[in-house]
Backbone as a ProteinNet text record, in pm:
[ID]
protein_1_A
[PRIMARY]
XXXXXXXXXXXXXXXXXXXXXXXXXXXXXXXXXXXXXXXXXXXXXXXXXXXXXXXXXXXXXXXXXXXXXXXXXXXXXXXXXXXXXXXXXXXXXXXXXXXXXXXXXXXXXXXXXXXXXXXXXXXXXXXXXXXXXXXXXXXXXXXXXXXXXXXXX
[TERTIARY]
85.4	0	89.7	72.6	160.7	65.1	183.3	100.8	18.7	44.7	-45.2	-202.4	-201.1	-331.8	-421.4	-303	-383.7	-453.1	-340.3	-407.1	-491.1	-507.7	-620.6	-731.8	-741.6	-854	-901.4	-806.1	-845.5	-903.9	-904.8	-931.7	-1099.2	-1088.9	-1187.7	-1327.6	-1308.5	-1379	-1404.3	-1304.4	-1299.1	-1453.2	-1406.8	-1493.8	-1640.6	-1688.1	-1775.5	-1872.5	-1758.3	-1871.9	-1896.4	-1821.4	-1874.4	-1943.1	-1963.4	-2084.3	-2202.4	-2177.6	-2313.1	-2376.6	-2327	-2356.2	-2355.6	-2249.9	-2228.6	-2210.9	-2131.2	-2063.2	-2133.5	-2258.3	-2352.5	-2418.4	-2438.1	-2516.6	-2663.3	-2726.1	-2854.9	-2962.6	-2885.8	-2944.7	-2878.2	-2951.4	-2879.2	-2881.3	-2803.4	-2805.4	-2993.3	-3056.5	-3174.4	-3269	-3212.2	-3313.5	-3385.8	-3314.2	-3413.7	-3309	-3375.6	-3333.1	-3270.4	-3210.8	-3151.4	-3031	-2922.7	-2798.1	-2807.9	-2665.2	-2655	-2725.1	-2652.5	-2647.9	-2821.8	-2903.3	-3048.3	-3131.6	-3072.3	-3190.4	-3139.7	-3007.2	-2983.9	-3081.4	-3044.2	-3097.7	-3267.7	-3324.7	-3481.3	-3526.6	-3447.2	-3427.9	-3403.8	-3322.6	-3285.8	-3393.7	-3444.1	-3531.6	-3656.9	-3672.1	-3816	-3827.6	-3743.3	-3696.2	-3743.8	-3750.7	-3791.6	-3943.4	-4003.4	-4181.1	-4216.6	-4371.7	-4397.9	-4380	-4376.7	-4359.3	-4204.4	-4103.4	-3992.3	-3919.9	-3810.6	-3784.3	-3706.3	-3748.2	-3694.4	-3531.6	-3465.2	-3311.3	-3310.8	-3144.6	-3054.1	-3039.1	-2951.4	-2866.7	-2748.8	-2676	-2580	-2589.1	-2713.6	-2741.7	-2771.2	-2768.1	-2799.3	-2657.2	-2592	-2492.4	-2339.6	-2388.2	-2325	-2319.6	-2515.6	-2522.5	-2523.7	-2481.9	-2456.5	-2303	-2209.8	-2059.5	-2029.4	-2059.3	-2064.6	-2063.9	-1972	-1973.9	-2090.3	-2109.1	-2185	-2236.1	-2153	-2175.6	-2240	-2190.8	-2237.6	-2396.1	-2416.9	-2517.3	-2643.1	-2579.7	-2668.2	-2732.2	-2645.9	-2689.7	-2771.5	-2779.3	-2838.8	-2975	-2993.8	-3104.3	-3148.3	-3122.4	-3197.2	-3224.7	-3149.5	-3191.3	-3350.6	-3318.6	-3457	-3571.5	-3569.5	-3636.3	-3727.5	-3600.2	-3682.7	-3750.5	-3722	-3770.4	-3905.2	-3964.4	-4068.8	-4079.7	-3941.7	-3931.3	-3903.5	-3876.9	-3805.1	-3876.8	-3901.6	-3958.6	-3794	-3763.2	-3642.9	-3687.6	-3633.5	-3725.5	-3641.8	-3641.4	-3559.8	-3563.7	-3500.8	-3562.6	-3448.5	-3508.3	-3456.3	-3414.5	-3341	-3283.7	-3215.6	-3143.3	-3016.4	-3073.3	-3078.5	-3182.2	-3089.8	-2936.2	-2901.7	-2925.6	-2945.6	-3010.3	-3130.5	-3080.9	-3218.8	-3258.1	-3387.3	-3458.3	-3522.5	-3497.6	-3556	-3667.8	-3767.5	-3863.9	-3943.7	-3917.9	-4005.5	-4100.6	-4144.3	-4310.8	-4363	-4476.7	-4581.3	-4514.2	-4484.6	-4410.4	-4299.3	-4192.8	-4097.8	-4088.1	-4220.3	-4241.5	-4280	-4327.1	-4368.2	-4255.9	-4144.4	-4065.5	-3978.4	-3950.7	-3882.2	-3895.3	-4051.9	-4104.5	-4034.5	-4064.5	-4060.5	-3888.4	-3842.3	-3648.9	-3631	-3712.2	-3680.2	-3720.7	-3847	-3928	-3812.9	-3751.3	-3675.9	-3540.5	-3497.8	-3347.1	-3374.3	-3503.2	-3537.2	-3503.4	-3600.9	-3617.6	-3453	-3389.8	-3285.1	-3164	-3138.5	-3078.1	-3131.7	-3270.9	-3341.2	-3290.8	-3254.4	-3205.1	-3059.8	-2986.4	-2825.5	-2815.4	-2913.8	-2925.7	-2942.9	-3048.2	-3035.9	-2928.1	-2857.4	-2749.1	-2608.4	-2636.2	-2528	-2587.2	-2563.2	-2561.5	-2594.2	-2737	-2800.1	-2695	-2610.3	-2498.7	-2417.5	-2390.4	-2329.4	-2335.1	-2436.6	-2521.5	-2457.5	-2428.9	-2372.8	-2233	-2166.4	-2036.7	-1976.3	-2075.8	-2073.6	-2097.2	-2229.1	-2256	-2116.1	-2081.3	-1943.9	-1820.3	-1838.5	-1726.3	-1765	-1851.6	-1868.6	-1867.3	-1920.5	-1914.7	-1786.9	-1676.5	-1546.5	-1470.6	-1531	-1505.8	-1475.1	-1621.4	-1712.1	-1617.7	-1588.3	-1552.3	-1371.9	-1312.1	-1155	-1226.5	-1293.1	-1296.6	-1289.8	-1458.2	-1421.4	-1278.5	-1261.6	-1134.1	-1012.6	-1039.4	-909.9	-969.6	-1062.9	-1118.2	-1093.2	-1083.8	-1091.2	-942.2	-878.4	-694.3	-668	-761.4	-732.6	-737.8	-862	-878.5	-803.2
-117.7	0	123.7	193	349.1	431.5	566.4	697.7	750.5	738.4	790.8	758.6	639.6	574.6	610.4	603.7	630.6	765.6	899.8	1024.6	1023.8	986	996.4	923.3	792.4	779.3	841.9	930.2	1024.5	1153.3	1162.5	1328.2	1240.8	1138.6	1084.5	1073.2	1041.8	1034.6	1136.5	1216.5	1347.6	1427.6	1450	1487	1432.8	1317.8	1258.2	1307.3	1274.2	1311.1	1448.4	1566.9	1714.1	1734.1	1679.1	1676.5	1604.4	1466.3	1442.5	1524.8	1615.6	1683.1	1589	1475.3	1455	1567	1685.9	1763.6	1903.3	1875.4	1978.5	1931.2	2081.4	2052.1	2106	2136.3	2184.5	2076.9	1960.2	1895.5	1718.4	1605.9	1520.8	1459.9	1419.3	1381.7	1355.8	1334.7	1286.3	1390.2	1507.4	1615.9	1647.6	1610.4	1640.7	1699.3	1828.8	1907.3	1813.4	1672.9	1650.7	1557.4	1579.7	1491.1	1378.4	1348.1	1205.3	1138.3	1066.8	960.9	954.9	1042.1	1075.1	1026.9	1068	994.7	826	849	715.6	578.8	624.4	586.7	555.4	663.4	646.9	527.3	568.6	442	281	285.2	139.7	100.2	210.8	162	101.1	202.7	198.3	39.3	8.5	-146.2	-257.2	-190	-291.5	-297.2	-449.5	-435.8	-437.6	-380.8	-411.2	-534.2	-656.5	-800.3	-815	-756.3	-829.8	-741.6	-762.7	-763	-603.3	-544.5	-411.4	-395.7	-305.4	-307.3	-241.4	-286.1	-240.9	-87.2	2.7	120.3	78.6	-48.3	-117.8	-135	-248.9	-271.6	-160.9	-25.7	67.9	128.2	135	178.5	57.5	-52.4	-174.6	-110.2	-113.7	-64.1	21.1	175.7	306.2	314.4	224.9	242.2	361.3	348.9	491.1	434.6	511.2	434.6	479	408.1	362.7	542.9	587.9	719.1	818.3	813.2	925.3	853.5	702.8	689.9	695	742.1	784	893	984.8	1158.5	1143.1	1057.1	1059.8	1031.3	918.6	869.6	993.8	1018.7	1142.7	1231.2	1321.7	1410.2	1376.5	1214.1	1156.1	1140.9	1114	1109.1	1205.9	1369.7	1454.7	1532.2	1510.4	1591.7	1506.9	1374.9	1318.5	1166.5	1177.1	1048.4	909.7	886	765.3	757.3	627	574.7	500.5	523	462.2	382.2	234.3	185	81.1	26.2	-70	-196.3	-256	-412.9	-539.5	-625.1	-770.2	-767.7	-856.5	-857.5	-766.6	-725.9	-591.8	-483.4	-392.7	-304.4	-176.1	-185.8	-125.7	-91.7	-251.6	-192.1	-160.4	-67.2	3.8	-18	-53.7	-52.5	25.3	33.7	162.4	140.7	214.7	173.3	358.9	328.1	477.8	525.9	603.6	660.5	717.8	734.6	775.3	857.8	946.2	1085.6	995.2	962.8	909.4	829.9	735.4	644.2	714.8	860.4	929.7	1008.2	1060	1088.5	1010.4	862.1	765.2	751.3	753.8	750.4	862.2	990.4	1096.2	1106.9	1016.1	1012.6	916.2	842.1	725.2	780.7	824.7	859.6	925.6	1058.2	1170.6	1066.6	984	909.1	836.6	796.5	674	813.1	903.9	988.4	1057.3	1062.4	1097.7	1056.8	896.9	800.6	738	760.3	702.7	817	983.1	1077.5	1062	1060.4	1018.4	904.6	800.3	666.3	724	810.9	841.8	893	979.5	1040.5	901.6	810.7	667.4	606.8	553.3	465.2	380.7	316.6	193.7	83.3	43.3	-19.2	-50.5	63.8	114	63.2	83.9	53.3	-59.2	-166.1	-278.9	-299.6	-201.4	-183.4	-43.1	2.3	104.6	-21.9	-75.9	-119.6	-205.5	-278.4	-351.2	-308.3	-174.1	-115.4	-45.5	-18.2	58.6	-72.3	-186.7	-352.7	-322.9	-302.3	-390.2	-249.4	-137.3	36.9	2.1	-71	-115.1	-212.7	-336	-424.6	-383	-330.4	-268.4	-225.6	-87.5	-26.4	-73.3	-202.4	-275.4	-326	-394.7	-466.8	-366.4	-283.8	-150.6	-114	-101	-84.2	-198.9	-307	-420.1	-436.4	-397	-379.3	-264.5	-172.6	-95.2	-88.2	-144.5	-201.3	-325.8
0	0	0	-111.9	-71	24.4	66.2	112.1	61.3	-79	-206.3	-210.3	-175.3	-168.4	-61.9	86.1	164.1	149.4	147.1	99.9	14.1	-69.3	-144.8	-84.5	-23.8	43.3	132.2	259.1	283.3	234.2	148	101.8	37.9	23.9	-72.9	37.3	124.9	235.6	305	371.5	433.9	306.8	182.1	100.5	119	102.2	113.8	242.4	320.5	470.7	477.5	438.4	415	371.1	206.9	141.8	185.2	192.9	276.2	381.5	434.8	577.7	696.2	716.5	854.9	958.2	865	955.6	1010.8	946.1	1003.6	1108.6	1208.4	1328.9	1317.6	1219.1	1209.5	1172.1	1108.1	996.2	1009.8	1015.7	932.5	843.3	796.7	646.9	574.2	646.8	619.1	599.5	639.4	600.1	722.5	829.4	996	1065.3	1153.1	1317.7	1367.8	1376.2	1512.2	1465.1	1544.7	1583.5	1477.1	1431.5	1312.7	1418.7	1588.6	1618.4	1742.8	1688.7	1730.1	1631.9	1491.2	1406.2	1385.1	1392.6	1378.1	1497.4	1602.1	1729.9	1758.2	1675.9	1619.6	1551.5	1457.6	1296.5	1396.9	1479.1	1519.6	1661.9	1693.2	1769	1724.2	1619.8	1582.7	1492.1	1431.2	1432.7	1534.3	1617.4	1753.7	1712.8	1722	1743.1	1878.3	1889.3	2015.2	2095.1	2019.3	2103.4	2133.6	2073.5	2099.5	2220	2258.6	2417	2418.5	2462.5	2443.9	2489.5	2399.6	2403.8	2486.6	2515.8	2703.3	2609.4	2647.1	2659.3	2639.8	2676.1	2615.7	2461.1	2429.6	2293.1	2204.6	2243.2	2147.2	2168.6	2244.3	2214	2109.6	2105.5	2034.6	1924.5	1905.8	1761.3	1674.3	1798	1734.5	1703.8	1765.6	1782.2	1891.8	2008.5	2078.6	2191.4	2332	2398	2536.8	2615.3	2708.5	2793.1	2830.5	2802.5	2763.2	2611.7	2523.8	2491.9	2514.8	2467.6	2580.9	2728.2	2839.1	2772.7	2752.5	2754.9	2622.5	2535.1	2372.2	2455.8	2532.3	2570.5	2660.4	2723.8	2816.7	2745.4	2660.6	2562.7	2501.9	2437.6	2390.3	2488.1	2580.9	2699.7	2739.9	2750.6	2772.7	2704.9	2527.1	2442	2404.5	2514.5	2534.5	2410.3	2325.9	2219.3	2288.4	2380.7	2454.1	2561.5	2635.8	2734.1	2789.6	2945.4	3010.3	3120.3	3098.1	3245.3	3291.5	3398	3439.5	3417.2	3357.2	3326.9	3374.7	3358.1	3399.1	3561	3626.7	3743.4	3791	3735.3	3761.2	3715.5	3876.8	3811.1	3765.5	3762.4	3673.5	3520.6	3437.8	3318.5	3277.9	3195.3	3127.6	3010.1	2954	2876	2785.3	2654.4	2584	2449.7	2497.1	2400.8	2367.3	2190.3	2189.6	2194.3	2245.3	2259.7	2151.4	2130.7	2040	1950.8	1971.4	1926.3	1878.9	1963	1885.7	1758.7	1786.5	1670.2	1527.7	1576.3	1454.9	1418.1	1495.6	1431.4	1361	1426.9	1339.8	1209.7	1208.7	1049	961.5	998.1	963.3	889.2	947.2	958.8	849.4	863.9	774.8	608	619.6	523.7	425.4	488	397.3	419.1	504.1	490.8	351.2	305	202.5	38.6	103.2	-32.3	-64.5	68.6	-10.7	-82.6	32.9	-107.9	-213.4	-235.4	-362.1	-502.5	-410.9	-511.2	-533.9	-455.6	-460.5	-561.7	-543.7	-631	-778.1	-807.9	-938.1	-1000.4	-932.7	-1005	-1032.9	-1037.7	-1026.6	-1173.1	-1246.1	-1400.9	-1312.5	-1325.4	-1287	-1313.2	-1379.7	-1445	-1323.6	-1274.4	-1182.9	-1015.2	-995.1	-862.6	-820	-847.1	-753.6	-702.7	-819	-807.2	-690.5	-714.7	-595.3	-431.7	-396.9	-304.9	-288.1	-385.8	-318.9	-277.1	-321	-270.9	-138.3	-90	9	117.6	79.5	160.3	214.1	88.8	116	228.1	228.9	289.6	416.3	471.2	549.3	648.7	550	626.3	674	584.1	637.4	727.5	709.7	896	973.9	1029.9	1112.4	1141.2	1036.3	1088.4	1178	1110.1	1131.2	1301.3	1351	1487.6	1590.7	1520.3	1624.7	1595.7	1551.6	1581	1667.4	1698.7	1780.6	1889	1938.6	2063.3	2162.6
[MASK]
+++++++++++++++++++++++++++++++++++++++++++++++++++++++++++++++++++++++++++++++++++++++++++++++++++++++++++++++++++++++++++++++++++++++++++++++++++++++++

């Protein structure tokens, strides 16, 4: 691997996430008022059905990549802006349980809805031709990172 490569994958990415607007705080990528890792957090809750066993604060933080922490204050934020229900569950009444409320469930939608409309527009601007060769490359993006994280730890 040269430097060459790497710089350029950097700049290639660095680019990417500006333009997408990761790096805005007004907006995320999806076209909504709140935090990347808020709508994200919506989106994976709202995933949950009513029958199945409501996720720890651990398990949402697994699946945001964020640690235990940052994903307290995400949940309280949600909590108090009335999107999240926090409750104690199983034996240890340390963990907590998170399930979204009414409101939340409607904003989930609301997140998902404009997250759908706006890679369905990003999608057009790609040569249908195109499209799979893109997804495999972002797979293979995907899977270095991981790997590159779990060498870090």
């Amino acid at each position: 691997m040269s430097s060459e490569d790497a710089s350029a994958l950097r700049q290639h990415v660095h680019r990417f996430l500006r333009s997408f607007g990761l790096l805005a705080c007004e907006t995320t990528p999806c076209g909504q008022p709140l935090p990347v890792s808020y709508a994200h957090a919506l989106m994976i809750l709202d995933g949950v059905s009513g029958d199945d066993e409501a996720p720890t604060m651990g398990a949402l933080a697994r699946e945001l990549g964020i640690d235990k922490s940052n994903v307290t204050r995400l949940c309280r934020r949600m909590q108090d802006a009335g999107h999240l229900e926090i409750t104690r569950c199983g034996e240890d009444g340390r963990v907590r349980c998170l399930r979204l409320t009414a409101a939340g469930r409607r904003l989930a939608k609301q997140v998902e809805r404009s997250s759908r409309r706006r890679f369905e527009r990003i999608l057009s601007h790609i040569p249908p031709e195109r499209r799979a060769e893109l997804l495999r490359g972002l797979d293979l993006l995907g899977e270095a990172v991981a790997r590159t994280l779990e060498e870090e730890v």
